[in-house]
N, C-alpha and C positions, 0 to 999 in steps of 0.2 A: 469489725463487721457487726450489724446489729441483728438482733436474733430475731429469725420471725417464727410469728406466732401462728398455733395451728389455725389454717384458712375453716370459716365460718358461712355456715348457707348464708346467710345476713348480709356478710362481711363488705360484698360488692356495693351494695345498693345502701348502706351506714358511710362508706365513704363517700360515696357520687351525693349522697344526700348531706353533706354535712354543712354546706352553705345556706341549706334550705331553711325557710322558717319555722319556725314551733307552733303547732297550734296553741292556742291558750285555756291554761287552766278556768277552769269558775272558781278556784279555791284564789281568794285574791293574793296573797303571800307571794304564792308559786304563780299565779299569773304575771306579777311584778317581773318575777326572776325567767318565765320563757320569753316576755317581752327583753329582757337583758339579753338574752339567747342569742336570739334572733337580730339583733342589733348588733351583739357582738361578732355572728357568724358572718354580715355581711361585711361590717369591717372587716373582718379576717381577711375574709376572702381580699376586697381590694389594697391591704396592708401586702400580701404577698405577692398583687403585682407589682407594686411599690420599691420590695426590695429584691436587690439584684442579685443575678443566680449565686452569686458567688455566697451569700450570706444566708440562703435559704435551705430547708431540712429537705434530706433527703428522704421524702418520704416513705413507707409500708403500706400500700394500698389498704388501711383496714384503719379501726377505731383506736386511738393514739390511747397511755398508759402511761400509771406512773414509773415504770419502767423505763420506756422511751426517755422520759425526761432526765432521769436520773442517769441513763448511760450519758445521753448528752452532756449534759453539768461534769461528768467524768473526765468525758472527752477536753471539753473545756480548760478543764485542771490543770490535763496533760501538756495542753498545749499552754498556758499561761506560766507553768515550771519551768520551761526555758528562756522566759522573757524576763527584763527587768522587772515589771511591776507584777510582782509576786501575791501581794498582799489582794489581788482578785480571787487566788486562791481560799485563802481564809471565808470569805463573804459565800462562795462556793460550801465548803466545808459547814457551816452554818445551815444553807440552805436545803440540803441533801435531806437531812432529816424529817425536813417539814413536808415532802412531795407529797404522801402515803396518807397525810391525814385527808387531805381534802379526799379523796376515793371514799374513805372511810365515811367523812359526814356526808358525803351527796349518797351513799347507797340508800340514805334514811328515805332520801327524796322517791317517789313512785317511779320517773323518768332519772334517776340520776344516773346507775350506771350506763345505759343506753343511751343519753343525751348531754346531760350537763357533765360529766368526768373526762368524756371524749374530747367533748368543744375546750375543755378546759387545760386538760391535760396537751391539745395541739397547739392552742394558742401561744400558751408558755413555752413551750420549745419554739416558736416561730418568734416570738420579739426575745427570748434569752438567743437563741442563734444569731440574729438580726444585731444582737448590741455586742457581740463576742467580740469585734474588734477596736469598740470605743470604750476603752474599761470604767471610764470614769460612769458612762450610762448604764452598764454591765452592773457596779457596783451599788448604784442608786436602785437598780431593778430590783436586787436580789437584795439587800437590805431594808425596801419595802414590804418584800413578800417576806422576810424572815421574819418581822416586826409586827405586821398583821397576824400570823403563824401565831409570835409569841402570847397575842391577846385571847386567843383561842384555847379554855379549858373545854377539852373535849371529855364528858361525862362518861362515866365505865361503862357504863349502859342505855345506848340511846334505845331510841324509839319512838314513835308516832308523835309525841308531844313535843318532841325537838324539831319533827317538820317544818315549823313557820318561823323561827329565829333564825335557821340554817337556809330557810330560802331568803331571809331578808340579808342576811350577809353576803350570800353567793349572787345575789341582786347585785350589790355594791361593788364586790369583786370583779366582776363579770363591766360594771363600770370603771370601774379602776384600768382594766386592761384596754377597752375602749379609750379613753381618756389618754395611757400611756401611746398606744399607737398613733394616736392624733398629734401629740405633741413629740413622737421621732418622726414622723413623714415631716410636719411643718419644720425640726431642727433639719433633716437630711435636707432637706430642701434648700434652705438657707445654707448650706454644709457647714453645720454646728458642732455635730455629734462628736469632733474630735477638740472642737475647743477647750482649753483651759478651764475655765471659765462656769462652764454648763455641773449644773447640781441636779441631778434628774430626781433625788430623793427629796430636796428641799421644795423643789417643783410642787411634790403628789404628799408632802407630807400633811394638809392640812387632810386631804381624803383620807389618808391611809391612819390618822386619828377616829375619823369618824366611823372607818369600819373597826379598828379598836373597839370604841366603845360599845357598838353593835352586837360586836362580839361576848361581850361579856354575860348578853340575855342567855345566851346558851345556857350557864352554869347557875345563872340566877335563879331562886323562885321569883313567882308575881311578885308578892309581899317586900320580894328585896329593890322591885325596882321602883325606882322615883319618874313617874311619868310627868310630874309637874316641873320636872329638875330646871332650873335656869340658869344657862353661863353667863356669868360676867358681861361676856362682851357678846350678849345677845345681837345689838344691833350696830355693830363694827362693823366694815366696810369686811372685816373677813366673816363673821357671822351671815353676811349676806349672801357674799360669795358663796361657802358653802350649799346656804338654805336653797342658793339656785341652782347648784350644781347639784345636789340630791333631789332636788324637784323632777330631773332629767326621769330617772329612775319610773320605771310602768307607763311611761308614754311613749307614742310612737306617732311616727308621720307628722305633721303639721303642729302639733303642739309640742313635741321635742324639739323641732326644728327652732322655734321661740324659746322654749327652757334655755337649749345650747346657745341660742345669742346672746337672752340676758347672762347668763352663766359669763361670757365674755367679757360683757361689758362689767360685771359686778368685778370680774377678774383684773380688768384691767383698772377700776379705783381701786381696788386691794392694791396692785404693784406700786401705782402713785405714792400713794400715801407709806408706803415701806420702802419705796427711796427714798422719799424725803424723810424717813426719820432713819435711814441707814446712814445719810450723809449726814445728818446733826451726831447721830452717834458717831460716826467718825471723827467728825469735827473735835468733839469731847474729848474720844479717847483716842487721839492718832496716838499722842506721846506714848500712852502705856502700849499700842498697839507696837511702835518702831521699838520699844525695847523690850517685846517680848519676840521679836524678830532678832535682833543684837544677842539676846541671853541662848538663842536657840544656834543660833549662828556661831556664838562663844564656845558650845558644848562640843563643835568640831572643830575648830580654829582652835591648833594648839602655837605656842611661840615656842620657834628652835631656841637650843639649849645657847647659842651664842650667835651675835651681830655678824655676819659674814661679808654685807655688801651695805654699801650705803642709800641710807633713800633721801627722797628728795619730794615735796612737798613744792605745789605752787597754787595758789593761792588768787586769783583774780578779784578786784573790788569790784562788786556789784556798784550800778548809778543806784543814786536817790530814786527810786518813782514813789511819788506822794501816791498816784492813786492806779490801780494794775489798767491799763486797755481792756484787759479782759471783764472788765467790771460789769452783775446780770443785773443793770437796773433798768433796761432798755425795754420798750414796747415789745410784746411777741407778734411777728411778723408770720409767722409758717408754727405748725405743732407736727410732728412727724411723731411715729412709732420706731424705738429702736428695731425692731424685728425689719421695719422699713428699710432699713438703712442694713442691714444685716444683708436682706435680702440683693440687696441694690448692688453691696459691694461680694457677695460669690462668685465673680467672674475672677477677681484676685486671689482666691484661696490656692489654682493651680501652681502659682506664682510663689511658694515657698511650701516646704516642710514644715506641718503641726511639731513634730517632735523636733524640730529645734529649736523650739523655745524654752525648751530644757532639757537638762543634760543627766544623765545617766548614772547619778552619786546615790550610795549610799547612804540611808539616813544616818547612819553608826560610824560611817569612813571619818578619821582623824585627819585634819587637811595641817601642817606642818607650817609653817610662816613666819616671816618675821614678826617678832615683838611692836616693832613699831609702824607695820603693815596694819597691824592688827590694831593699835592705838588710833591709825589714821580712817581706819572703817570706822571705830567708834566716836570718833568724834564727827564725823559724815553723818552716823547715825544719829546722832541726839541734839545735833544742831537744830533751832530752831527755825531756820533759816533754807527754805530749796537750796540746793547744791548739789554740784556734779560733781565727783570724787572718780580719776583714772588711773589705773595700777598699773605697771608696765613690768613686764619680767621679759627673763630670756626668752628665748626663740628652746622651744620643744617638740620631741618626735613623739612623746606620748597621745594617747588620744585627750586626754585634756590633760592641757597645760598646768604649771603649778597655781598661775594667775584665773585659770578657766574653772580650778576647784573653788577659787573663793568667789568667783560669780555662779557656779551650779548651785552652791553653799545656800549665799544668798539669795537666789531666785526660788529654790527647795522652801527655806525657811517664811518666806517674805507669804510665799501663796499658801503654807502650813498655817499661818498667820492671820488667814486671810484678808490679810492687805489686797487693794485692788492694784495690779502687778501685771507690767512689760518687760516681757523679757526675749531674748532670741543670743541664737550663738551661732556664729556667721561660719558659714562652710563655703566652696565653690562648688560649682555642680559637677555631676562626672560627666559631663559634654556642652558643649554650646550650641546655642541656636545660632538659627540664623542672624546675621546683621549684629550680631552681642557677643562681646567677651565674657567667658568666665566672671571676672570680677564684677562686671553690670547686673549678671544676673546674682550675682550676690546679693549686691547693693539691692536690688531691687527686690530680690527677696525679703531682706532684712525690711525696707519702707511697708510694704505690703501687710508683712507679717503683723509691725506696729501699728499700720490703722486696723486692720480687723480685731485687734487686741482692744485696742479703742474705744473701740464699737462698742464693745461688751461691755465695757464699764459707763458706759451712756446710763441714764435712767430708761424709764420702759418709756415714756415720753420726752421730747427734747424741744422746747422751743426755742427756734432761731427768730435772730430780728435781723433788720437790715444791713447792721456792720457785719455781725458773725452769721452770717449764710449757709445754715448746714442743711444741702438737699440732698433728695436723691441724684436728679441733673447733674449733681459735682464726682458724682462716682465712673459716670457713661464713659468721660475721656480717656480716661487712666486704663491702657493700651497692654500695658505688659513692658513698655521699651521709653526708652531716656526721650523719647520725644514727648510723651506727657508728664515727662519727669516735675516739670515747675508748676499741674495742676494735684500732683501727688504729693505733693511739698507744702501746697497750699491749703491741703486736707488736712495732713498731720500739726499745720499749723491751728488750724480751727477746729481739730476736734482736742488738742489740750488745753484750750477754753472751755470746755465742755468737760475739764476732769474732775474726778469726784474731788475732795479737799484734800485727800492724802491720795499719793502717786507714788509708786517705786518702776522705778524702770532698771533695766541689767541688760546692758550690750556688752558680749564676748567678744572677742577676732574682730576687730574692725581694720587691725593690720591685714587679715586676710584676705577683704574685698577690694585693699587697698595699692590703685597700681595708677598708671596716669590717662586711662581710662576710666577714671572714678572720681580721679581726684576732686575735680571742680563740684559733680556733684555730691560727692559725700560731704567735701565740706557745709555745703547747702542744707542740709540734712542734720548735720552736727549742731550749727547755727540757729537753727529752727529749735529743737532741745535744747541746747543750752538757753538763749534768748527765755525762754519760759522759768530757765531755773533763777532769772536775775528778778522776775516780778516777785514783788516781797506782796504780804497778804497786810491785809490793814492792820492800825496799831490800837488798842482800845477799845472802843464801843465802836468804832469806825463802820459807816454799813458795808454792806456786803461781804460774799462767801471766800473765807479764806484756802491758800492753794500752798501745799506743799508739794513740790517736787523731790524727788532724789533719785538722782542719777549714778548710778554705774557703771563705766567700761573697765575694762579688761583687754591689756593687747599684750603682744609680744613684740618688744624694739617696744623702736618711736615712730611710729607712724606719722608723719610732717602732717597729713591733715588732722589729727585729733589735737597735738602737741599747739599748732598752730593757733589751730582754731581756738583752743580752752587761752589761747594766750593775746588771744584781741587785746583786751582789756590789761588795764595796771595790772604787773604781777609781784606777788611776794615771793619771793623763797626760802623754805625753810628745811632743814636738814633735822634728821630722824631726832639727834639731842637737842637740839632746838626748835622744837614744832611751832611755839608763837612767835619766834621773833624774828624781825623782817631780815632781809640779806638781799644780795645781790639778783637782782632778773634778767642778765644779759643772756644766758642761757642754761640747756640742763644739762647735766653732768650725766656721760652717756656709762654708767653701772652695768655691771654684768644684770645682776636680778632687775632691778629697773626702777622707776619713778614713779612716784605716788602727786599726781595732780589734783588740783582741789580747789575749786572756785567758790568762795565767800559765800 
């Protein structure tokens, strides 16, 4: 229960007024910062119709404290200690300490404890409450604020001189919070917040530098600051950015509205140009990227002390393609926004579990395997060459299987890595719908899962031309049920044209969705991933963007459509003490543990 505090003549008429605006100073510093006030109180305000009751403070009719905050972050703890992802606690523990300072510098301010402490101290409990169930946003929030925190020498003894460096910070701060609420309504919106994918600190970390630096006038004298200072990358497409995002700051009405657009657009050539040099960087460094994935994945893959079961290795020849179909040399027809396309496809998010796209492992847990399981991941791994590599073991009552730790293994290390990474681990649901078996709504899980995964690894811009058509229009059909099944097939086909140059994909249980209800379309689905891992990237100076696939399953048995399907094509087989050399392909040899499939 939270404590209240003794009620105040004021008390009534400080909370009913808290949305209100500030008058503004003449002292222009602090004018800046009740203009931030007052900007931020009415976001406030509309941020908490925004978010739904379930994740919103329960408020004390009276002026919020660093108290309030810190029981919360408590609470929080409490409740993150019973969950897998424990490590939210830590970012917590960090944080706790920093609450108390900001009271302490706004008291400097003439209105601080009275206006700027309250607004401040309520906010933060409203977007920390607000992110408590998305931790990966939870963790960006409170490593923002802790980092800002940490720039902050707060002097033994303030006083009147420290007034205008403390309003120019709490100006920033006060934008910082603004800025963060605008970009969780637009993620909820798009329903982001639980994606994979989302870096909320990477996000804010070019702002959450520049109130760093800000910060440092506190402890400075004049003499030590350099007002002439010039960075490097003065006139960078992120220098821009910035200079227009801090231009926001003491305007209001009609020319912040302008600030916030340009702000926008500067934003959005900032993102261009940092994909395109994310994807050259990848291009550069996949190799050292896949085997710092492999040496991470090694540290838990141990090999059993002796050969128990025999594996079996098959091998399909990829065709010659001189040149991929997927090739970007083509006119640009349409330019869309990924947010676009994000937005477009939220009607599929109902349609599968965020959290099972990863599984529940221990970063430390020892996964036990065979010796030559573990040779045939590594050679999966460092081929040069896309390839789909499938592991088959027994049938298990565990919650993950022996075969499902070394796909948790690799989906864990692959996004540690950060490799850009699809992954899912197929469950049934606990009831069916209408007109769907269990297994459909598997499958349809699983497709769903992997186009909004997709999505995300799009650039912030994508243009389509007339062969590869990626609209929004292509999302509208795609129903929830196997009758759009062949325009959802047709997406996941054109949006792996669309993938960055290096791709890891991880499918668990594909025997689980797998029944004769499925059959026809999972094969379909199978077909479409593999088919992309047969395009080989050019050879030499060759133009255009080279594409590395690698694929992952994991089943239990032999599931006839994956076994099948991986077996179109010419096969080799090869047995664990023979991994290169060719043998018989009439069929596989059905092992307790299971089969290790592997296409060229």
């Amino acid at each position: 229960m939270r404590r209240t505090m003794p009620a105040q003549e004021d008390t009534p008429s400080a909370w009913e007024s808290r949305f209100d605006r500030k008058p503004v100073s003449s002292n222009r510093p602090i004018a800046h910062l009740d203009i931030e006030y007052s900007e931020l109180a009415q976001s406030w305000k509309a941020f908490i119709q925004h978010v739904p009751a379930e994740d919103q403070v329960a408020w004390e009719e009276r002026p919020q404290t660093a108290t309030d905050v810190e029981e919360l972050v408590r609470n929080l703890q409490t409740f993150w200690m019973s969950r897998p992802r424990q490590r939210v606690c830590s970012f917590c523990d960090r944080f706790l300490p920093t609450i108390e300072t900001h009271g302490h510098l706004l008291a400097v301010l003439p209105d601080g404890p009275s206006y700027y402490a309250p607004l401040l101290y309520g906010v933060l409990q409203s977007i920390i409450k607000a992110s408590s169930h998305y931790p990966r946003v939870l963790e960006g929030l409170l490593a923002a604020l802790t980092n800002i925190h940490s720039a902050i020498e707060v002097p033994k003894e303030l006083n009147t001189s420290h007034r205008e460096p403390i309003a120019k910070i709490y100006a920033l701060i006060f934008l910082f919070f603004n800025e963060f609420m605008d970009w969780f309504v637009r993620r909820s919106t798009c329903h982001l917040l639980r994606s994979h994918s989302q870096d909320a600190y990477a996000d804010f970390h070019p702002l959450v530098t520049c109130i760093q630096r800000e910060a440092q006038e506190i402890s400075a004298s004049p003499e030590a600051m350099d007002v002439d200072d010039v960075y490097d990358y003065a006139y960078t497409p992120r220098a821009l950015w910035e200079e227009s995002q801090l231009s926001q700051v003491g305007r209001e009405g009609e020319p912040r509205r302008h600030a916030a657009q340009n702000t926008m657009t500067r934003r959005l050539i900032w993102d261009i140009q940092q994909d395109a040099d994310q994807r050259d960087r990848l291009r550069e460094t996949r190799d050292q990227l896949l085997r710092q994935m492999l040496h991470d994945t090694n540290e838990q893959l141990c090999p059993a002390s002796e050969q128990t079961h025999d594996i079996v290795c098959l091998t399909t020849a990829a065709p010659d393609l001189v040149t991929p179909h997927f090739e970007w040399s083509r006119g640009s027809k349409r330019r869309l926004a990924r947010l676009e396309l994000q937005s477009e496809s939220k009607h599929l998010q109902p349609y599968f579990d965020v959290e099972d796209q990863t599984a529940n492992l221990d970063p430390d847990a020892k996964i036990v395997t065979e010796g030559s399981v573990i040779a045939s991941l590594q050679k999966w791994v460092t081929s040069p060459r896309s390839q789909a590599l499938a592991v088959g073991g027994s049938p298990s009552n565990e919650h993950l299987s022996p075969v499902s730790l070394i796909s948790a293994s690799y989906a864990l290390c692959a996004r540690e890595a950060r490799l850009p990474t699809l992954s899912h681990f197929c469950k049934l649901p606990a009831k069916e719908v209408s007109g769907q078996t269990l297994h459909q709504q598997g499958l349809i899980a699983l497709t769903y899962s992997l186009i909004r995964q997709m999505i995300d690894t799009l650039p912030t811009v994508v243009d389509s031309d007339s062969l590869i058509d990626l609209t929004t229009e292509r999302f509208r059909p795609i129903d929830g049920t196997l009758d759009s099944w062949v325009a959802a097939l047709a997406l996941v086909d054109t949006l792996l044209h669309f993938a960055p140059p290096l791709l890891v994909c991880i499918i668990d249980g594909i025997d689980i969705i797998h029944d004769k209800s499925t059959d026809v379309a999972l094969r379909g689905l199978l077909r479409v991933l593999l088919t992309h891992t047969r395009h080989q990237p050019p050879s030499g100076d060759s133009p255009g963007p080279t594409f590395l696939f690698k694929v992952l399953f994991t089943v239990a048995g032999r599931p006839s459509a994956l076994v099948e399907t991986m077996s179109e094509n010419e096969l080799v087989l090869s047995e664990a003490t023979l991994a290169d050399e060719p043998g018989p392909s009439d069929s596989v040899p059905n092992s307790d543990l299971g089969a290790v499939m592997m296409n060229a």
